[in-house]
C-alpha positions as a LaTeX table, in Angstrom:
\begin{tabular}{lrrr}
\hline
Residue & $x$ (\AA) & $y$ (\AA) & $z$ (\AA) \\
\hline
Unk1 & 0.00 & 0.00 & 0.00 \\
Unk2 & 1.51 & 3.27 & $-1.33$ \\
Unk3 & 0.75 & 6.67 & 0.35 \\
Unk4 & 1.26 & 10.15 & $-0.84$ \\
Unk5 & 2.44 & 12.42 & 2.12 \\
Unk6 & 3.65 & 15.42 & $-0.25$ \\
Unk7 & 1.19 & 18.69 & 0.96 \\
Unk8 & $-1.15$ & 17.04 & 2.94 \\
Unk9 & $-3.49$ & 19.65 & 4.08 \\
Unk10 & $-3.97$ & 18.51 & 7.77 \\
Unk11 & $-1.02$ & 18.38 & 10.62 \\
Unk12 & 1.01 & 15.34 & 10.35 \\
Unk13 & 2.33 & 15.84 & 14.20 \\
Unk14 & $-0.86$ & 15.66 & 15.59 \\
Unk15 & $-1.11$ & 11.85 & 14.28 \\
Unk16 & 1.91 & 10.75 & 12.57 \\
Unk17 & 2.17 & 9.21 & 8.68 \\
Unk18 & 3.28 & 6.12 & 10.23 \\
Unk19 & 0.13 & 5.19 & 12.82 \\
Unk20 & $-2.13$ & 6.37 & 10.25 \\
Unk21 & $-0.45$ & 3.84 & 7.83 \\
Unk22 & $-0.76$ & 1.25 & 10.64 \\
Unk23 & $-4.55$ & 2.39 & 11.20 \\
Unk24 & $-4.89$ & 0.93 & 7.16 \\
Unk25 & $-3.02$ & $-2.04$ & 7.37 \\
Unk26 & $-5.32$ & $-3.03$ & 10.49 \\
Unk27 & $-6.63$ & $-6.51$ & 9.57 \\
Unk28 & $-10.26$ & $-4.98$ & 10.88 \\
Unk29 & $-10.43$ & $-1.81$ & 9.43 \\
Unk30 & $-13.21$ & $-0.29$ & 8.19 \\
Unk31 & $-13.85$ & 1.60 & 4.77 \\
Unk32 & $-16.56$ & 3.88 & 3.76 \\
Unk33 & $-17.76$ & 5.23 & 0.89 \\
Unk34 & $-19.71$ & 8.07 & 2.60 \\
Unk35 & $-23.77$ & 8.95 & 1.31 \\
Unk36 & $-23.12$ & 12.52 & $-0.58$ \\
Unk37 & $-24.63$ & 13.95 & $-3.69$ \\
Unk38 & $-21.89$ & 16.84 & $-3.38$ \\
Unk39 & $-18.56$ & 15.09 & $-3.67$ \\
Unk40 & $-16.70$ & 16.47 & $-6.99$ \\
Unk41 & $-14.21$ & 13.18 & $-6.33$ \\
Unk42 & $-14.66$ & 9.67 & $-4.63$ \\
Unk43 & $-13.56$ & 10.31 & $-0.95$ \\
Unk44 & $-13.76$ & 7.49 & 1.97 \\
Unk45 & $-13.39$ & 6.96 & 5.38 \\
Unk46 & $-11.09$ & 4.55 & 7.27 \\
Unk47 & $-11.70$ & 3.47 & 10.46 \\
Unk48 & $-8.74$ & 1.91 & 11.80 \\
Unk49 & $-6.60$ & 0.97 & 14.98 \\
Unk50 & $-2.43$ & 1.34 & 14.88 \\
Unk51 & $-0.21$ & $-1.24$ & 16.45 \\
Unk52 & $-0.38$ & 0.76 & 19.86 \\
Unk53 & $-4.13$ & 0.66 & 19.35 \\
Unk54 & $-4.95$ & 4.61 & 18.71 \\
Unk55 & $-8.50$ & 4.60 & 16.67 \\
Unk56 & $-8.18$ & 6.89 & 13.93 \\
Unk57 & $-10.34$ & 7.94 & 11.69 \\
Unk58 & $-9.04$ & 9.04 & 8.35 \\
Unk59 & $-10.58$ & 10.58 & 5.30 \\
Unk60 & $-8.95$ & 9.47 & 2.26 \\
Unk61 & $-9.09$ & 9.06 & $-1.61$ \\
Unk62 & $-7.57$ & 6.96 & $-3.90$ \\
Unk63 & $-6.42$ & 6.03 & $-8.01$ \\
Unk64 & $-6.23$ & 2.05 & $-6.60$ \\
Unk65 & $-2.75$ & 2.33 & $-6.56$ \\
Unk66 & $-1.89$ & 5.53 & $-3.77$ \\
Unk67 & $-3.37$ & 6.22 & $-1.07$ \\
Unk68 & $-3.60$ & 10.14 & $-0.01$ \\
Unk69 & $-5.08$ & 11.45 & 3.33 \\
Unk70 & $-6.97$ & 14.44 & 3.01 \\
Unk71 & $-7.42$ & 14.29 & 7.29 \\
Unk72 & $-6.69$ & 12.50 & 10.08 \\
Unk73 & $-7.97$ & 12.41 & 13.74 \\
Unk74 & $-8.56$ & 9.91 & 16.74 \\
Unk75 & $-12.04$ & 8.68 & 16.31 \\
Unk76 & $-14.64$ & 10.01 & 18.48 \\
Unk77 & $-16.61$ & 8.11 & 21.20 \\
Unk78 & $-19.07$ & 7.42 & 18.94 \\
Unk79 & $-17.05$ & 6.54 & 15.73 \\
Unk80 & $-14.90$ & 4.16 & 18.23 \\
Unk81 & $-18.54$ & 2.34 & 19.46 \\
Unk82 & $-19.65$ & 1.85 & 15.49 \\
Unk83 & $-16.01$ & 0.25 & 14.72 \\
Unk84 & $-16.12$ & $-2.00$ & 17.38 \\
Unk85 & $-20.10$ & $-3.41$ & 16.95 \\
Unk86 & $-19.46$ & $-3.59$ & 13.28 \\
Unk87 & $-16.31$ & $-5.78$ & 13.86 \\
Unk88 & $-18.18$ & $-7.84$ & 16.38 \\
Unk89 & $-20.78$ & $-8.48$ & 13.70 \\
Unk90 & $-18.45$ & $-9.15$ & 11.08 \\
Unk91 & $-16.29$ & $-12.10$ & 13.60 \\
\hline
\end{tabular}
């Protein structure tokens, strides 16, 4: 999985390039397309976990060959509640 770090338009020392990598590669990570009428390009969601476990939720888009966050963030209370019931659904 290639990603594309060059500009990103969000602060990459708030969560680093690295976890949010990790939060990707998580074996029970979740990706969205999201429900919008509005969107001039595909953009999706990745709910994720990093090997130290930090939930992060990512909004990304991609050509199917790199990957380039548009934002990054530790997932809220409720984004953290959806990611776990929709893994124990999916196990």
């Amino acid at each position: 999985m290639e990603f594309d770090w060059l500009d990103t338009p969000f602060n990459l020392k708030a969560i680093p390039p690295k976890e949010i990598e990790e939060s990707f590669e998580d074996p029970f990570s979740l990706r969205i397309l999201p429900d919008t009428v509005h969107a001039t390009a595909a953009r999706y969601f990745n709910l994720g976990k990093s090997m130290a476990g930090r939930a992060i939720f990512t909004v990304f888009w991609t050509d199917g060959k790199a990957y380039r966050a548009i934002f990054a963030r530790d997932m809220t209370p409720e984004e953290a509640h959806f990611y776990e019931r929709k893994n124990a659904e999916l196990t």
